[in-house]
LOFI-776165 format. One record per residue (C-alpha): residue number from 1; x, y, z. Coordinates in nm, 3 decimals. Each point is the difference from the previous one (the first is absolute). Layout:
! residues N
{NUM, {X, Y, Z}}
...
//
This chain:
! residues 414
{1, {-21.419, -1.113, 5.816}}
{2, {-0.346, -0.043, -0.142}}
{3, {-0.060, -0.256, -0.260}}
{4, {-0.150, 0.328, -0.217}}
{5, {0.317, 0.144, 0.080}}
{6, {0.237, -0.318, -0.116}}
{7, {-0.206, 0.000, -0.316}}
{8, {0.050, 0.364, -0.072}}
{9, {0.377, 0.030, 0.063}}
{10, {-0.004, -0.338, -0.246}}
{11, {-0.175, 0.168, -0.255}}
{12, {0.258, 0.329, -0.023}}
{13, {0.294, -0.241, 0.046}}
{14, {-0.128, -0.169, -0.384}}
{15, {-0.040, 0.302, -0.103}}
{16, {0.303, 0.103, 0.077}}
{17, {0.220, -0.289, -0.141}}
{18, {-0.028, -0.041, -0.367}}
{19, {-0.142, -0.284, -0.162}}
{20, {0.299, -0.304, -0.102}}
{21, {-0.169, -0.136, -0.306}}
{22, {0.153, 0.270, -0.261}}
{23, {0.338, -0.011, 0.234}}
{24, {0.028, -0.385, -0.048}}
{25, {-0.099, 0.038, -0.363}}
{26, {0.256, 0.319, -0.095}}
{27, {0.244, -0.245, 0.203}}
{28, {-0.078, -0.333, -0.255}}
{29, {0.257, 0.010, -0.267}}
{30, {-0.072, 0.078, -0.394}}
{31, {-0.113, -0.322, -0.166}}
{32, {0.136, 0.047, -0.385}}
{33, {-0.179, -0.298, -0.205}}
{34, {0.203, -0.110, -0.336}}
{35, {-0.151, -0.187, -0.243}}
{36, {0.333, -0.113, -0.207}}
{37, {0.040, -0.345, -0.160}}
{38, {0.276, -0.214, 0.036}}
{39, {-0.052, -0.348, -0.219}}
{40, {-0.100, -0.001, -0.411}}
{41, {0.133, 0.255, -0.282}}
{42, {-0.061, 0.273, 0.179}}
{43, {0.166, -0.098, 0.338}}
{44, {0.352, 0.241, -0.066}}
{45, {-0.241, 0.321, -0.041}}
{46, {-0.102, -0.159, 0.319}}
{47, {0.301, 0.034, 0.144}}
{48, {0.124, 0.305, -0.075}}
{49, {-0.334, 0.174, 0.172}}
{50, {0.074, -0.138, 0.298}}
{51, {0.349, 0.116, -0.008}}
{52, {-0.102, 0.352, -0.059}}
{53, {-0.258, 0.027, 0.281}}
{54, {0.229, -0.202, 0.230}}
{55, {0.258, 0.307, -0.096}}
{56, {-0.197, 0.273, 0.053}}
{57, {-0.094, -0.159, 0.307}}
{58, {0.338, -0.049, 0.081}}
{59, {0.099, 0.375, -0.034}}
{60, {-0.284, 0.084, 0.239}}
{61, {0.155, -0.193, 0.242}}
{62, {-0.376, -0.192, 0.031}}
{63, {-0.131, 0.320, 0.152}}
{64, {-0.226, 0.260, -0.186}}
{65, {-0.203, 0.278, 0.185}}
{66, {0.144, -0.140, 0.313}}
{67, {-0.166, -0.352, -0.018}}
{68, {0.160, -0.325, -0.045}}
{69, {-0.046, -0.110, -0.371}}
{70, {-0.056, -0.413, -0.071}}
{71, {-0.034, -0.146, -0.337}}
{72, {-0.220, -0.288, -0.070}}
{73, {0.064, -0.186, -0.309}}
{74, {-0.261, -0.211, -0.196}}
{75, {0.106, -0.216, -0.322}}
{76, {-0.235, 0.004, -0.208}}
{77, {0.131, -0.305, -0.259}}
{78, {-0.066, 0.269, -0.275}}
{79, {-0.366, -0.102, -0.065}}
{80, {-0.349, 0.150, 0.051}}
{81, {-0.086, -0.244, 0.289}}
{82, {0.331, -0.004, 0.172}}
{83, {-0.069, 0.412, -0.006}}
{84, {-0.334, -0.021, 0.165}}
{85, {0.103, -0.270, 0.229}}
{86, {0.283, 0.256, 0.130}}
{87, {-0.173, 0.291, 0.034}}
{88, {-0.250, -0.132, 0.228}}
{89, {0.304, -0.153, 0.207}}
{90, {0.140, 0.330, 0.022}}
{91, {-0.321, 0.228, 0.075}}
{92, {-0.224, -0.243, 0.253}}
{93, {0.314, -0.195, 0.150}}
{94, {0.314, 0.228, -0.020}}
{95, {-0.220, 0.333, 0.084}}
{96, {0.224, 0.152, -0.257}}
{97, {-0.049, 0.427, -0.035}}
{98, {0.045, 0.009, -0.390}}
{99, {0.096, -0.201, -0.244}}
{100, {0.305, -0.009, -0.297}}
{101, {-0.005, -0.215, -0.347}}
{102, {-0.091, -0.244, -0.099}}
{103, {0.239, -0.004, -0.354}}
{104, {-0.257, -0.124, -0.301}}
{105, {-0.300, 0.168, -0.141}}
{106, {-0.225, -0.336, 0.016}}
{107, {0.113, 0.008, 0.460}}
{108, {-0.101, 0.362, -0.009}}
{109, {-0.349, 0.001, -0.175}}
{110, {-0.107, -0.357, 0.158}}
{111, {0.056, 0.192, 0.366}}
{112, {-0.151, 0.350, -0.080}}
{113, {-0.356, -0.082, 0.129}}
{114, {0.141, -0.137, 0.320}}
{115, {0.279, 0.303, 0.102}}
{116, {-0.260, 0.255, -0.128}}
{117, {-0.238, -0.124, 0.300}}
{118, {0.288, -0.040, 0.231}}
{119, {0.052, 0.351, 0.004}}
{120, {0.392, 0.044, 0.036}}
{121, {0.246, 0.134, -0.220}}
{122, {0.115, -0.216, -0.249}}
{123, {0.334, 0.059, -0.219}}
{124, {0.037, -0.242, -0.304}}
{125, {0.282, -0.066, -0.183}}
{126, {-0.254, -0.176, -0.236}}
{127, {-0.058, 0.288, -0.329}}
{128, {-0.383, -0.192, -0.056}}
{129, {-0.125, 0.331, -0.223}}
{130, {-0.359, 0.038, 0.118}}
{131, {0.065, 0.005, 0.395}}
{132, {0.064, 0.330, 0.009}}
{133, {-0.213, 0.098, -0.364}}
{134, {-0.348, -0.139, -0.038}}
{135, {0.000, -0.206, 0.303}}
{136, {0.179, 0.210, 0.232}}
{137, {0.037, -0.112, 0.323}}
{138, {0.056, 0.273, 0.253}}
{139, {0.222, -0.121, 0.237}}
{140, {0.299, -0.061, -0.280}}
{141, {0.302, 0.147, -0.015}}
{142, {0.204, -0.075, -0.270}}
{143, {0.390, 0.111, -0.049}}
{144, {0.106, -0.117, -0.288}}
{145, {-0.258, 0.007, -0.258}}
{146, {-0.267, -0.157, -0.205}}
{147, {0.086, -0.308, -0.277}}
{148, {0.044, 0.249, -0.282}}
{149, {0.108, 0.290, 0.168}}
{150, {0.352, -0.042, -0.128}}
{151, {-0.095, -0.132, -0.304}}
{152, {-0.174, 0.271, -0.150}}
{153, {0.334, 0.239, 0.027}}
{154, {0.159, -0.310, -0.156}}
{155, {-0.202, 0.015, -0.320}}
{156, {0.032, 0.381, 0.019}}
{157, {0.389, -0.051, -0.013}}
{158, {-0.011, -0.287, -0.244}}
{159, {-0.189, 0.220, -0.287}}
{160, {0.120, 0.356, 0.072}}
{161, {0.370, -0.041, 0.077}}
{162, {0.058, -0.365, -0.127}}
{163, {-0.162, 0.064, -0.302}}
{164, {-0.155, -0.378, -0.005}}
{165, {-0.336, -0.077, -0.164}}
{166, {-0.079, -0.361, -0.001}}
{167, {0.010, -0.204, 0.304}}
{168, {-0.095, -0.339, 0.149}}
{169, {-0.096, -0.035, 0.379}}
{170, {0.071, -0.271, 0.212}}
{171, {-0.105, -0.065, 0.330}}
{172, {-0.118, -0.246, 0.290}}
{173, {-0.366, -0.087, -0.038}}
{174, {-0.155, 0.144, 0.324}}
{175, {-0.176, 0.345, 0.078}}
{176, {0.349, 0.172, 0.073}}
{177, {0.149, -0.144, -0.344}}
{178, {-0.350, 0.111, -0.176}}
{179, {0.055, 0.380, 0.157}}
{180, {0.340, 0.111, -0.082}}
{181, {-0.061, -0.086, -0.366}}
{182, {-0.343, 0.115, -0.009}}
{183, {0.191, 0.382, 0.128}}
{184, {0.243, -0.076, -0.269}}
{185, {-0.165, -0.095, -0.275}}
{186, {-0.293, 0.306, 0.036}}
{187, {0.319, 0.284, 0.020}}
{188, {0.199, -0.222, -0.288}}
{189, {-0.286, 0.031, -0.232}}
{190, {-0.112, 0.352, 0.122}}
{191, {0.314, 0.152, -0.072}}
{192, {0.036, -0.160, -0.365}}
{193, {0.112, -0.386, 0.068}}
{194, {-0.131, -0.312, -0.048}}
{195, {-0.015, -0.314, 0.212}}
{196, {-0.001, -0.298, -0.238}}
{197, {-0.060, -0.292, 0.244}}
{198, {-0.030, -0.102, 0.357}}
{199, {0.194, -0.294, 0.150}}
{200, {-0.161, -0.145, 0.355}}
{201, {0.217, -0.243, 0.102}}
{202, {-0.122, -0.173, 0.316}}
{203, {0.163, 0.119, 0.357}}
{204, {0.200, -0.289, 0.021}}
{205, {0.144, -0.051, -0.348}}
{206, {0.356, -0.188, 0.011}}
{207, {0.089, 0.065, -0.354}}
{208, {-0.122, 0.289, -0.223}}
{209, {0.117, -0.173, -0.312}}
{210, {-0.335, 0.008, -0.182}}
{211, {-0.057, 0.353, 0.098}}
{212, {0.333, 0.118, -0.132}}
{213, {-0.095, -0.242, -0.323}}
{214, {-0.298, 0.213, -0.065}}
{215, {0.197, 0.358, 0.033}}
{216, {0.324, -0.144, -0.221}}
{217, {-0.295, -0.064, -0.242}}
{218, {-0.160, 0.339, -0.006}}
{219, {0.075, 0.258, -0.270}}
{220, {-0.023, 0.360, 0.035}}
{221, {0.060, 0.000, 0.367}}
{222, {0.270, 0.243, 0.168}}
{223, {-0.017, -0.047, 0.363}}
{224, {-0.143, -0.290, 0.265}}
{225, {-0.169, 0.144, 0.327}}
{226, {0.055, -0.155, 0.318}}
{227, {-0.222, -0.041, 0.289}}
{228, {0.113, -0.349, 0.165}}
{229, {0.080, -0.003, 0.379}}
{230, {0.231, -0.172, 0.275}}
{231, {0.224, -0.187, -0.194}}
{232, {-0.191, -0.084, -0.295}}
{233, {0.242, 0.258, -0.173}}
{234, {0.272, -0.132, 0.057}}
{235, {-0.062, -0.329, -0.197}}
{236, {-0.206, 0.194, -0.229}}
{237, {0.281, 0.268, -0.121}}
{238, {0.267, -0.281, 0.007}}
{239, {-0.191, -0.169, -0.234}}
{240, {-0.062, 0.285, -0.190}}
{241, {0.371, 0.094, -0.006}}
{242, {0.057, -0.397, -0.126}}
{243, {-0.265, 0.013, -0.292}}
{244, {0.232, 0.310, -0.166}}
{245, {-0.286, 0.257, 0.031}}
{246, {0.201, 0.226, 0.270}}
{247, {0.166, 0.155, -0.356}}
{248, {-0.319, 0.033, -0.151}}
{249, {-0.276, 0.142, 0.218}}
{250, {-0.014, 0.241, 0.279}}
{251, {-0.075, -0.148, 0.328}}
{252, {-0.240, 0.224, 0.178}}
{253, {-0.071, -0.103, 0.365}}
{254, {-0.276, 0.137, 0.332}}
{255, {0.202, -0.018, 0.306}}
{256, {0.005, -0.347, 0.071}}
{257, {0.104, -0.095, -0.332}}
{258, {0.329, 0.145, 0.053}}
{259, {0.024, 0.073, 0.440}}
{260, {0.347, 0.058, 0.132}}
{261, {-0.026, -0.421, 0.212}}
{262, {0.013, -0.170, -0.300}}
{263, {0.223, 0.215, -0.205}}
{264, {0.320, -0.183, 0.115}}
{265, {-0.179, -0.322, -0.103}}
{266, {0.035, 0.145, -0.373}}
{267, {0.308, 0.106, -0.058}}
{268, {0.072, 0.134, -0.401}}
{269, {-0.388, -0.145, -0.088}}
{270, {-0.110, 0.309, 0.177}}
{271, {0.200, 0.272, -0.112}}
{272, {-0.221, 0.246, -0.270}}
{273, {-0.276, -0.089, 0.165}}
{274, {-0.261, 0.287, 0.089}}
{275, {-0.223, -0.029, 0.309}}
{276, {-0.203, 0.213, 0.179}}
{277, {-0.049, 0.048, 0.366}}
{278, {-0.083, 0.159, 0.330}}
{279, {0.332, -0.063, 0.142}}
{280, {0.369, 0.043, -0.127}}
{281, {0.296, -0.160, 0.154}}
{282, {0.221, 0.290, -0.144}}
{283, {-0.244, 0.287, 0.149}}
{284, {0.218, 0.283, 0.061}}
{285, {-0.196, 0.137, 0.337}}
{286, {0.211, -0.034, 0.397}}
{287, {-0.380, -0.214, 0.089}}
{288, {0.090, -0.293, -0.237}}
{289, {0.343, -0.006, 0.042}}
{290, {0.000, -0.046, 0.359}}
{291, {-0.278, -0.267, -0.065}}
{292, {0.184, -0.146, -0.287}}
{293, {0.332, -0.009, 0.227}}
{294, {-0.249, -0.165, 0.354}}
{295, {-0.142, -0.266, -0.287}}
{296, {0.301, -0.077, -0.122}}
{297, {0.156, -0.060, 0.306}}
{298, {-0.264, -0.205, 0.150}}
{299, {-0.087, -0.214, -0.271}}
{300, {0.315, 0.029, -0.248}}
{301, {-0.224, 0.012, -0.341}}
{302, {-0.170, 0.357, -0.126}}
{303, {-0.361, 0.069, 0.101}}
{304, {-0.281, -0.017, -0.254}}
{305, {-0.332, 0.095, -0.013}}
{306, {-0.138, -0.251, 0.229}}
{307, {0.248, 0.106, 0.307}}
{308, {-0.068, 0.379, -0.064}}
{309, {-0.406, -0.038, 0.029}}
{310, {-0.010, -0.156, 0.345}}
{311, {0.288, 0.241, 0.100}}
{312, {-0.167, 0.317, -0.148}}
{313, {-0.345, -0.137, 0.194}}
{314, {0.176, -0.050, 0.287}}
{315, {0.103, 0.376, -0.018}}
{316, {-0.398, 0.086, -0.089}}
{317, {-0.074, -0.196, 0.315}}
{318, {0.296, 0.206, 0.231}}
{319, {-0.126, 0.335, -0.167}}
{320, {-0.364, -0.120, 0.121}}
{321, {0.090, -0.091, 0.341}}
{322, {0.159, 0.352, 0.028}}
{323, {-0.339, 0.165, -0.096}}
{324, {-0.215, -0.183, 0.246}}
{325, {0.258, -0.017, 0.302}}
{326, {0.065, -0.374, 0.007}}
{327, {-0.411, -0.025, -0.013}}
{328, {-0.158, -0.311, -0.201}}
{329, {-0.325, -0.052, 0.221}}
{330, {-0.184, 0.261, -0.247}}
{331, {0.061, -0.184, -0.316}}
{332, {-0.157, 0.235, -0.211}}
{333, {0.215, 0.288, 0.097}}
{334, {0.311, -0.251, -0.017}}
{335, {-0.136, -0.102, -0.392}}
{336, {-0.011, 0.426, -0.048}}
{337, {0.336, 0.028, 0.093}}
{338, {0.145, -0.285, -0.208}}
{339, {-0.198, 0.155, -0.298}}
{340, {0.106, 0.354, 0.061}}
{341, {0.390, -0.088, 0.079}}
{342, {0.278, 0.160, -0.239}}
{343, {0.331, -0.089, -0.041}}
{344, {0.203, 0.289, -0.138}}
{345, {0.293, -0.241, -0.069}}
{346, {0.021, -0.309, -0.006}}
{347, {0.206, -0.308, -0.178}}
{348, {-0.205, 0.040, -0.318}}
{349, {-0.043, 0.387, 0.066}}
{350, {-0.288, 0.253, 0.111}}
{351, {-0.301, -0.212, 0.088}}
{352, {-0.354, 0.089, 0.078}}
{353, {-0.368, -0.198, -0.087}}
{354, {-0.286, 0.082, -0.235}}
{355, {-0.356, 0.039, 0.101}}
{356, {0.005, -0.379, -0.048}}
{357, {0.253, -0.084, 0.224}}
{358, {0.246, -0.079, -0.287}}
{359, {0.358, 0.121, -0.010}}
{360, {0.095, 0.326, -0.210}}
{361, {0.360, 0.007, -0.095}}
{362, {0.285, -0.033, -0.210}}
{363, {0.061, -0.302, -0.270}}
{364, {0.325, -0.023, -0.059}}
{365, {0.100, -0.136, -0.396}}
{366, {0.293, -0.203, 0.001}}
{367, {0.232, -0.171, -0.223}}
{368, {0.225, -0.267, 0.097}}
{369, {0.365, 0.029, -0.053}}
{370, {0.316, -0.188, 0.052}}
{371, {0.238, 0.091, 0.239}}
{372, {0.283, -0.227, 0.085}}
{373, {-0.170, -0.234, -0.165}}
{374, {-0.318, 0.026, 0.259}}
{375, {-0.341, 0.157, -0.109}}
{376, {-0.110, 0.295, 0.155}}
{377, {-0.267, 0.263, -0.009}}
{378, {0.094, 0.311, -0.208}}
{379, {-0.296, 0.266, 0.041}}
{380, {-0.037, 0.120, -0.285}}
{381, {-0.326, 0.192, 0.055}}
{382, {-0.212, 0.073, 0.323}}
{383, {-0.389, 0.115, -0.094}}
{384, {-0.123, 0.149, 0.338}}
{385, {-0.327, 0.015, 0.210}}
{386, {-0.095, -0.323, -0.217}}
{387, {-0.377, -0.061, 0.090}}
{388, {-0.194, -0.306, -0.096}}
{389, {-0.243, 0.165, -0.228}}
{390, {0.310, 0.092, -0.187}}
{391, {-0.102, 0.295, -0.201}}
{392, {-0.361, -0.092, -0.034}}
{393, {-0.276, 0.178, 0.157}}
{394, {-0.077, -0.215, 0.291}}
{395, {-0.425, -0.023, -0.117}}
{396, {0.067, -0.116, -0.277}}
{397, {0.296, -0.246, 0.066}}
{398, {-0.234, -0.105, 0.276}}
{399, {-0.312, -0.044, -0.239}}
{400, {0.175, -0.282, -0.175}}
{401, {0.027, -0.364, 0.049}}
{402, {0.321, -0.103, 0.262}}
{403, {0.310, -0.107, -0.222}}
{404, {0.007, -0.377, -0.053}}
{405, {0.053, -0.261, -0.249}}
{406, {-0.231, 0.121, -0.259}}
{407, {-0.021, 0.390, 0.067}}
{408, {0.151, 0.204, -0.172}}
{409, {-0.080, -0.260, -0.284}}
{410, {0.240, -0.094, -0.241}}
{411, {-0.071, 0.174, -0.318}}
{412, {0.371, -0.034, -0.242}}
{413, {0.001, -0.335, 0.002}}
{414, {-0.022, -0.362, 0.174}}
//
């Protein structure tokens, strides 16, 4: 044989064989990056989204499109720089594929510049209003909702069926605490109501005494609004239940204010409370009762709103998978498909995303009752296809300032 010859018969045999690059790469397993947060007052929200990826995982046996799923975890510590720190970790060292949480609005918006120019899909538990509003970033996917997406059916409720009219607002003093009572307080007021007074206690208040001082005092108040997180309720309506204003105002709640976790640290305190939310333990659908049944089993408590985000992303991220064959090595085609999944059931019901990449579905109004002498969550009215504009027109919702301490301003009283 001719060395032309050798050279030739080389050249068709490459040809011939295909390249092992995308073989080896197809043949790496899903990295799964979550942000969660395990130490400070937010660490049981923490928790609980880990459990509910860790299920859904679980169910999938670690497998989804036919490749081998792995989880990387990051704790963030529940601060801005912990959140930074953790996201590079997972992105440059862990090689992660996309990217779930973090929990808190102030983790989310201090590590939006950084995922937007990593260019994977990111799924936050983390409601921080403007990521997918003014500063929408376009990889985002989120499942639950924005900070006052359940609030504003809340106030809705609260003036139209509840009849209420005056109300004082209390919640922790960060961007997600600033949000759900900016949504309540513009559809309070637009529908008739008045908020009289904002209370910002700080995230890691022990004792709410000179909060619940300054509500006992107020006259011409009906009804206290929620919108504390993790277990920050839990002291909160205790103490509210101990300073005898359970029998005189309506407690209004968002959905961490009153999420099925902490309920059965509450006992009696929490029964006639309202709270809104994009999950109900009580959801009468087969989806949530076999999740409700696998949670319970697993963990023995009820899941909340924390568990059901990572588990509904996980399901965003198996739908996904589906679309592209297993594919993540075109990221922008994986990012289409995590925007343009659907879930036509699910444990909080029919699923799909905005234009924004936020969540569109139902908000579930609940009241808690007593039943053998344990709270639960009686629906007692579901508002569906809930989107985060509410029932503005997005322009003009959009052409105003983000909701925060100060906006809507306080204009019946202080």
């Amino acid at each position: 044989m001719t060395l032309r010859a050798f050279g030739l018969g080389c050249a068709m045999l490459a040809l011939a064989v295909p390249l092992s690059k995308p073989v080896a790469a197809q043949s790496e397993p899903v990295r799964i990056g979550l942000l969660t947060v395990k130490t400070g007052p937010l660490a049981e929200g923490g928790i609980q989204m880990e459990q509910g990826l860790t299920l859904c995982l679980k169910e999938h046996h670690g497998m989804m499109a036919g490749r081998k799923v792995e989880l990387v975890v990051g704790d963030t510590g529940g601060n801005p720089a912990g959140a930074k720190t953790k996201v590079q970790e997972l992105v440059e060292r862990d090689k992660v594929d996309m990217i779930q949480g973090p929990l808190a609005a102030f983790e989310a918006y201090a590590i939006a510049d950084y995922v937007r120019e990593a260019d994977l899909p990111w799924l936050p538990l983390a409601a921080a209003e403007d990521l997918t509003q003014r500063k929408a970033v376009p990889d985002m996917a989120r499942v639950l909702g924005t900070s006052s997406q359940d609030s504003k059916p809340m106030a809705d409720y609260a003036v139209k069926t509840l009849h209420l009219k005056h109300a004082i607002t209390i919640a922790d003093d960060f961007a997600y605490g600033h949000e759900t009572v900016g949504g309540f307080q513009q559809v309070f007021e637009a529908e008739g109501g008045e908020v009289v007074n904002k209370l910002w206690p700080p995230l890691n208040t022990a004792d709410y005494t000179p909060y619940l001082a300054q509500i006992a005092e107020a006259k011409n108040v009906d009804a206290v609004f929620v919108g504390l997180a993790s277990s920050n309720p839990v002291r909160f309506i205790k103490q509210f239940a101990e300073f005898g204003l359970k029998k005189k105002l309506t407690l209004l709640g968002n959905g961490t204010a009153a999420d099925a976790p902490i309920l059965r640290f509450l006992g009696e305190d929490a029964a006639g409370m309202y709270g809104a939310a994009a999950y109900a333990s009580t959801y009468e659908s087969p989806d949530n009762k076999r999740f409700l049944a696998d949670f319970r089993a697993a963990y023995k408590v009820d899941p909340g709103l924390y568990s059901v985000a990572t588990y509904l992303g996980c399901a965003i991220i198996d739908s996904a998978l589906k679309a592209t064959k297993g594919s993540t090595a075109d990221k922008a085609a994986l990012i289409k498909a995590v925007r343009d999944a659907q879930l036509a059931d699910s444990p909080r019901g029919p699923l799909r995303l905005d234009d924004y990449g936020n969540a569109i579905g139902d908000t579930f109004i609940r009241k808690i009752a007593l039943e053998n002498g344990k709270p639960v969550d009686t629906i007692v009215k579901i508002y569906p296809n809930v989107s985060q504009f509410w029932t503005f027109d997005p322009k003009k919702f959009l052409a105003q300032p983000v909701y925060s301490r100060d906006f809507p301003p306080l204009t019946h009283g202080g």
